[in-house]
C-alpha positions in Angstrom: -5.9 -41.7 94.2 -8.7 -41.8 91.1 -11.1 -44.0 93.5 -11.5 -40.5 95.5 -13.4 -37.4 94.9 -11.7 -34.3 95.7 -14.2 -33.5 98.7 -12.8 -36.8 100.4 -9.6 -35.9 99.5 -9.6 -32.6 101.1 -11.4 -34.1 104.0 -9.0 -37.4 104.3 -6.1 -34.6 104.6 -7.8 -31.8 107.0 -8.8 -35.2 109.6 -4.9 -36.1 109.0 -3.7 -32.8 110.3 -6.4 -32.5 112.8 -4.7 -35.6 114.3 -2.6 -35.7 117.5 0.1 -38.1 115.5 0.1 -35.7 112.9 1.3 -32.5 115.0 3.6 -34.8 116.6 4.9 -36.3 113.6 5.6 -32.3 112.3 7.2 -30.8 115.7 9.7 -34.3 115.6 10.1 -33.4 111.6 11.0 -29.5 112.4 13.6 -30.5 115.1 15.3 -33.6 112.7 15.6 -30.6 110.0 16.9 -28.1 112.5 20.6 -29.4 112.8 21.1 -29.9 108.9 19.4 -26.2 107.7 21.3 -24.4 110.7 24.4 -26.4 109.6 25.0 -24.5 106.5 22.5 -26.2 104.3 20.0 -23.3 105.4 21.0 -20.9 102.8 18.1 -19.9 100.7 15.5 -20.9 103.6 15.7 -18.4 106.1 15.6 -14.3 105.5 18.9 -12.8 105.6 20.5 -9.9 104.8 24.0 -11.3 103.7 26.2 -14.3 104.1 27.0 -15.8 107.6 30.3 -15.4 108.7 31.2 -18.9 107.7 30.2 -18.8 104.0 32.3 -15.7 104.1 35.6 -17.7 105.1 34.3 -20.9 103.1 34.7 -19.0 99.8 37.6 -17.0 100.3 40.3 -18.1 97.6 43.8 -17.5 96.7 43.0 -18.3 93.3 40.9 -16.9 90.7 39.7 -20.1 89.1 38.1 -21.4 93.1 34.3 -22.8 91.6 32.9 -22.6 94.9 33.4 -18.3 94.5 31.8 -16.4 91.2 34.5 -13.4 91.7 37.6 -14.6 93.8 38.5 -12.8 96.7 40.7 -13.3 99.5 40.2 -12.8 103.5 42.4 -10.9 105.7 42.5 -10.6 109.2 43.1 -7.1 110.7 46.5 -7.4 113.1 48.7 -4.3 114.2 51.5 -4.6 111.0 48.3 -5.1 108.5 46.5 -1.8 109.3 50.1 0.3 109.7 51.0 -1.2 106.1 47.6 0.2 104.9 48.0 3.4 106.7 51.3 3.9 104.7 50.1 3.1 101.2 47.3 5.9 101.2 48.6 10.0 100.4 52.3 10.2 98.8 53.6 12.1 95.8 51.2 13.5 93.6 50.7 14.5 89.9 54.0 12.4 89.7 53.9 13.3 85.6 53.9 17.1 86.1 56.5 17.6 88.1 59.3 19.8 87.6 59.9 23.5 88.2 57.6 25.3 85.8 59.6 28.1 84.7 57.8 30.9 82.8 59.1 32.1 79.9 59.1 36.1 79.9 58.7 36.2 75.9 55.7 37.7 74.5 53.0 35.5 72.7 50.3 35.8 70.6 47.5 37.6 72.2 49.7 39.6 74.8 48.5 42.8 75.4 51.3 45.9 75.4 51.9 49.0 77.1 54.4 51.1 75.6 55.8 54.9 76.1 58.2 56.7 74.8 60.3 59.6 76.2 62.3 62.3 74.5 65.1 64.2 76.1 63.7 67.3 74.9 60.5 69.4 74.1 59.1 70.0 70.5 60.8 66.2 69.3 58.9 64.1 67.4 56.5 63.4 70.2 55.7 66.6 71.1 53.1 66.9 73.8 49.9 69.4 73.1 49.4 70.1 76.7 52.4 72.9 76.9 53.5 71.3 80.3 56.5 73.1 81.7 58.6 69.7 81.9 61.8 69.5 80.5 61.3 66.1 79.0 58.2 64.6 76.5 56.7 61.6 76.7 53.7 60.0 75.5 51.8 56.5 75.8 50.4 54.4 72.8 47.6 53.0 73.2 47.7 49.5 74.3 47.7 46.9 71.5 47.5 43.4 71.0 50.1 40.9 69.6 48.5 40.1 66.4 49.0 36.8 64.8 51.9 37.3 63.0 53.4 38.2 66.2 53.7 41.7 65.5 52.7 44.9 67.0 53.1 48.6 65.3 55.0 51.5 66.9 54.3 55.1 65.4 57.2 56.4 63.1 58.8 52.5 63.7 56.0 50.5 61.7 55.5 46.9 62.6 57.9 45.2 64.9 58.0 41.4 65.6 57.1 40.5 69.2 56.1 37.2 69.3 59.3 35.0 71.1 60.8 38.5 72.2 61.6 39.9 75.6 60.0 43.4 76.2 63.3 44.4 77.1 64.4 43.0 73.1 61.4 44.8 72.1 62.8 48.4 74.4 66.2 48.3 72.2 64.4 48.0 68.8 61.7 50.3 69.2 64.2 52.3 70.4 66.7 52.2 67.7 64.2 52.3 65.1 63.1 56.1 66.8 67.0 57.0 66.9 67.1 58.7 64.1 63.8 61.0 64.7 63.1 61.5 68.1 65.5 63.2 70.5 67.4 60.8 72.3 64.6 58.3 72.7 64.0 56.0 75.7 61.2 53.6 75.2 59.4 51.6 78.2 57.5 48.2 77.3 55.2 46.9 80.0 53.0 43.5 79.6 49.0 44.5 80.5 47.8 41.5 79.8 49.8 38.0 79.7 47.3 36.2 77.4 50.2 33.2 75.9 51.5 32.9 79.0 48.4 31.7 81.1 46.3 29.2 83.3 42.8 28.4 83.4 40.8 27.6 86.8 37.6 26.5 86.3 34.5 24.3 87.7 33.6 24.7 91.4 35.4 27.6 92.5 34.2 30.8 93.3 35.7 32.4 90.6 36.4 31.0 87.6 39.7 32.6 86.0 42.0 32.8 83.6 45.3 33.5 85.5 48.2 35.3 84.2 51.4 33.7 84.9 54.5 35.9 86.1 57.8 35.1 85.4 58.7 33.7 89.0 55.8 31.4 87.8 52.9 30.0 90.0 51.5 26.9 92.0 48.6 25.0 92.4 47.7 26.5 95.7 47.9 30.3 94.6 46.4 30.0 91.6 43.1 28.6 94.0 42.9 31.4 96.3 43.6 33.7 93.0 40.1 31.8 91.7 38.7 32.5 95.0 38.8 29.3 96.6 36.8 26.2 96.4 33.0 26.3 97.1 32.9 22.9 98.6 35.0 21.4 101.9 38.9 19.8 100.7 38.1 16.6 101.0 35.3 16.7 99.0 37.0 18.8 95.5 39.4 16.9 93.2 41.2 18.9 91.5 42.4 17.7 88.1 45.2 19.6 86.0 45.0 18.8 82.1 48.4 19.4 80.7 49.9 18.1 77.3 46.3 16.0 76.5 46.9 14.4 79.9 45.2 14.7 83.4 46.2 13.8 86.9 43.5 14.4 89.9 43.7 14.3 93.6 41.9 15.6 96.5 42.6 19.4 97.2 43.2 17.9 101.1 45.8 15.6 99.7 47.7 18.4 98.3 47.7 20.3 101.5 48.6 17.7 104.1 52.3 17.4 101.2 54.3 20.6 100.3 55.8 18.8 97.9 52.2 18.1 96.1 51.7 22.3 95.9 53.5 21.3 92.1 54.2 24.8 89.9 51.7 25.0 87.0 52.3 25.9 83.3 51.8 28.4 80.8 48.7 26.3 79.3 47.6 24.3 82.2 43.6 24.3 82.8 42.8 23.3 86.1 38.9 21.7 87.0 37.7 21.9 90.7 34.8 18.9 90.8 32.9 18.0 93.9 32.8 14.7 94.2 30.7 13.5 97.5 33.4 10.1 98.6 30.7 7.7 100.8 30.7 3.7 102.5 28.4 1.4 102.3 26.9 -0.6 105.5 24.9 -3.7 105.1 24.3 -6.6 108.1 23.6 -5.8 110.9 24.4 -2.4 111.4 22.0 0.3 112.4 19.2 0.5 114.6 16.7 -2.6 114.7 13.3 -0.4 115.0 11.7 1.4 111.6 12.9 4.9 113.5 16.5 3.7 112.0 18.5 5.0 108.8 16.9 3.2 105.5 20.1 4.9 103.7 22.4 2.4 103.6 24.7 5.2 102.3 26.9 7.3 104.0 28.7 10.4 103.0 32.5 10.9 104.3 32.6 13.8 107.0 35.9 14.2 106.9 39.3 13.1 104.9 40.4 10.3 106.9 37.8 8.4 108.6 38.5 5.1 110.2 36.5 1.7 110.4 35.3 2.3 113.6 34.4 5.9 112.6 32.4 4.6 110.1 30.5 1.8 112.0 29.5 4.5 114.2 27.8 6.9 111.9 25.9 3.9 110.6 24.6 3.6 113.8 27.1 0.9 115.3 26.3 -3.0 115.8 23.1 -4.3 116.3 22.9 -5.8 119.8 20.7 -8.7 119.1 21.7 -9.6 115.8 25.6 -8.8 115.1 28.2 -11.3 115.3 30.8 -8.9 116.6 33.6 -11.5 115.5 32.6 -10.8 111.4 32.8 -7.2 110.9 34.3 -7.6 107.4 35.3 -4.8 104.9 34.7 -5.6 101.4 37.4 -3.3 98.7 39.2 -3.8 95.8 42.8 -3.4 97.0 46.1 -3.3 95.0 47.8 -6.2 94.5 51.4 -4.5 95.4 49.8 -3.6 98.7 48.6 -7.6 99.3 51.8 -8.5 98.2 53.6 -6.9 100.6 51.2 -8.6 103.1 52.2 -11.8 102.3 48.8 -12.7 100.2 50.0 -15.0 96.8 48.0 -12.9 94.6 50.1 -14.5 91.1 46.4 -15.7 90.0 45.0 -12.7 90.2 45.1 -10.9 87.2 45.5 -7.0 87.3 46.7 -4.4 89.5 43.5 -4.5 91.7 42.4 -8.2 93.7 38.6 -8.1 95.4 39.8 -8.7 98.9 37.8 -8.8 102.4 39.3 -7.4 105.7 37.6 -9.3 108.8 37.7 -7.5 112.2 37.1 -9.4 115.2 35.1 -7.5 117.6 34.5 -10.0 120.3 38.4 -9.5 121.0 38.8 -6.0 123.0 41.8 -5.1 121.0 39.9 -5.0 117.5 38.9 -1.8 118.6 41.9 -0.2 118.7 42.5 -1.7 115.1 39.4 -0.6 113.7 40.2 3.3 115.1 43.4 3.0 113.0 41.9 1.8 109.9 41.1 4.4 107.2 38.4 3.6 104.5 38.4 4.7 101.1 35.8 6.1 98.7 33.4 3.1 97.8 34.3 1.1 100.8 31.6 -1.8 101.7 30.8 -2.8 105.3 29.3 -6.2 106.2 28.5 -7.2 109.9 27.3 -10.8 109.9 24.4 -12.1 111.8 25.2 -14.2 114.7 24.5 -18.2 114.9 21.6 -17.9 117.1 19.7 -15.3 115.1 18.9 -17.9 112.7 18.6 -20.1 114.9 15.6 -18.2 115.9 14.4 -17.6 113.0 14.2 -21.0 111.9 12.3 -21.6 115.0 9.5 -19.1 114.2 9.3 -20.2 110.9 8.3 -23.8 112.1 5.4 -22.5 114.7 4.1 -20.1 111.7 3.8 -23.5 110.0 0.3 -24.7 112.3 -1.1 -21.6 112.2 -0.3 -21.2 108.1 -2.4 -24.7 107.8 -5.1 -23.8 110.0 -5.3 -20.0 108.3 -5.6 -22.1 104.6 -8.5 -24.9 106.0 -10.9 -21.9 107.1 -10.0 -20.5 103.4 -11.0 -23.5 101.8 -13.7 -24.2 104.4 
């Protein structure tokens, strides 16, 4: 190599490629490597936009510790009993720590608000009115007052009274009794204005954030919404989330529709948060259109509370007709380990309640369709439709005629 300049070098190597042999010698070297990089030894060659189907399957596990897999999943294929045992696992009883009949006490609290009036069996008592009505009677209102904290609240010619842990019929009889000796036969009427101790708050995206008084009978979830005015975005998109004793439970405000039983009674105390929160899939593969008219968001918002598989495949614009291997249309989510279980799956080497897990729909069979119409995704679900064999098959074959036309482009560069 030292006895030659680089000018006969590059010479010596142009009149090499320039040679009939030569281009023979590369289209017999393209089709040798055709079998082996198309046989699975092609990963990392040719453009692609995920795994083929059969890497998919190759490094499905039922263990964690699998070398061949850097997080272990396993594969399952979509039949009948697989989707109806999903189907059954999503909704059920909700806010399963706050159940319970909330009763109400009817005590008075701290920061209750009180209405009270007293009557007197005759004219000129102790509460004599200055308005010389002709009624038999006298009566006359205090002015509303607060329940201090010491729990009192102070009643003309009766002084401070505890109310605090009281009924206002309690507080009737000692107001009362305390006027006895005064007023003329006294009668004494204790309405709550304002229920301040015994309370709810509704806040975040509703259209009127409130706090709620709560009545004896008490109130649920439901009311005290439409008492807040409703929530500003669609049921499927607002979790609601009740904070209750330091502790918080959520769930979709559709969830708590479709169930009675979810419509739980609140307590004195509870705050209740409405949060939109958008739920969206992801679709990779080929999905979509093929031209540069097509979606660039691989993204895609839920339009409703229970959309299927096929529902989804369809609003990202469906299978790509000359690139989709309608046999691996696989759905990639982490699903519980209870639910697997059930299924069969040995998931004992999976640590934790959740196992990364695949579900493969076959496509090519006329009967996947009516499986993938009955499958519902979930928030954060991943789509993935594999390319078929023959698209890389293609590709590989426009990569090797590039390669003439690269060499030829880089000899008039150097030329």
């Amino acid at each position: 190599m030292n006895e030659f300049t680089t000018t006969n070098f590059k010479g010596g190597f142009w009149t090499m490629l320039s040679s009939g042999n030569t281009r023979r010698c590369f289209a017999w070297a393209g089709l040798a490597l055709i079998s082996s990089l198309l046989g699975g030894c092609a990963g990392g060659v040719l453009p692609s936009s995920g795994p083929a189907s059969a890497r998919v399957f190759k490094d499905s596990v039922e263990t964690i510790g699998n070398p061949n897999s850097v997080v272990g999943y396993v594969v399952v294929n979509l039949r009948p009993e697989i989707v109806s045992l999903l189907n059954s696992e999503d909704g059920g009883r909700l806010f399963s720590n706050m159940r319970g009949r909330g009763k109400t006490s009817v005590a008075l609290g701290v920061g209750d608000v009180v209405s009270i009036t007293i009557y007197e069996a005759q004219r000129g008592g102790l509460f004599t009115s200055t308005e010389g009505n002709a009624a038999p009677g006298n009566a006359v209102e205090i002015p509303r007052q607060q329940v201090d904290l010491a729990g009192n609240i102070t009643v003309p010619y009766a002084g401070a009274i505890k109310a605090a842990g009281r009924s206002p019929q309690d507080l009737q009889l000692e107001i009362k009794n305390k006027l006895s000796g005064r007023a003329i036969d006294p009668q004494v009427i204790v309405s709550v204005a304002d229920r301040i101790s015994n309370s709810i708050s509704v806040l975040g995206e509703v259209n009127t954030p409130s706090r709620i008084p709560i009545e004896p009978g008490g109130i649920q979830l439901l009311p005290a919404l439409a008492k807040a005015g409703g929530t500003k975005a669609p049921a499927f998109e607002s979790l609601i989330s009740i904070q209750r004793d330091g502790r918080i439970d959520s769930a979709l405000l559709v969830a708590v529709n479709e169930r009675p039983d979810n419509n739980i009674q609140l307590r004195p105390g509870d705050v209740v948060t409405v949060t939109r929160r958008p739920r969206y899939f992801l679709a990779f593969g080929a999905t979509g259109q093929t031209t540069t008219l097509g979606p660039l968001d691989r993204r895609f918002p839920f339009d409703s509370y229970r959309m299927s598989l096929g529902d989804s495949l369809a609003k990202a614009g469906g299978l790509q007709d000359d690139r989709a291997q309608a046999a691996a249309v696989f759905l990639y989510r982490f699903e519980s380990r209870k639910a697997l279980e059930r299924m069969g799956v040995d998931v004992s080497q999976h640590p934790g309640p959740l196992v990364p897990t695949v579900y493969r729909a076959d496509l090519e069979d006329p009967s996947g369709y009516f499986l993938i119409s009955d499958f519902i995704m979930r928030d954060r679900d991943m789509i993935y439709v594999s390319n078929a064999p023959s698209v890389d098959f293609l590709k590989f074959i426009t990569l090797i005629r590039s390669v003439p036309q690269t060499v030829s482009d880089y000899r008039a560069a150097v030329q």
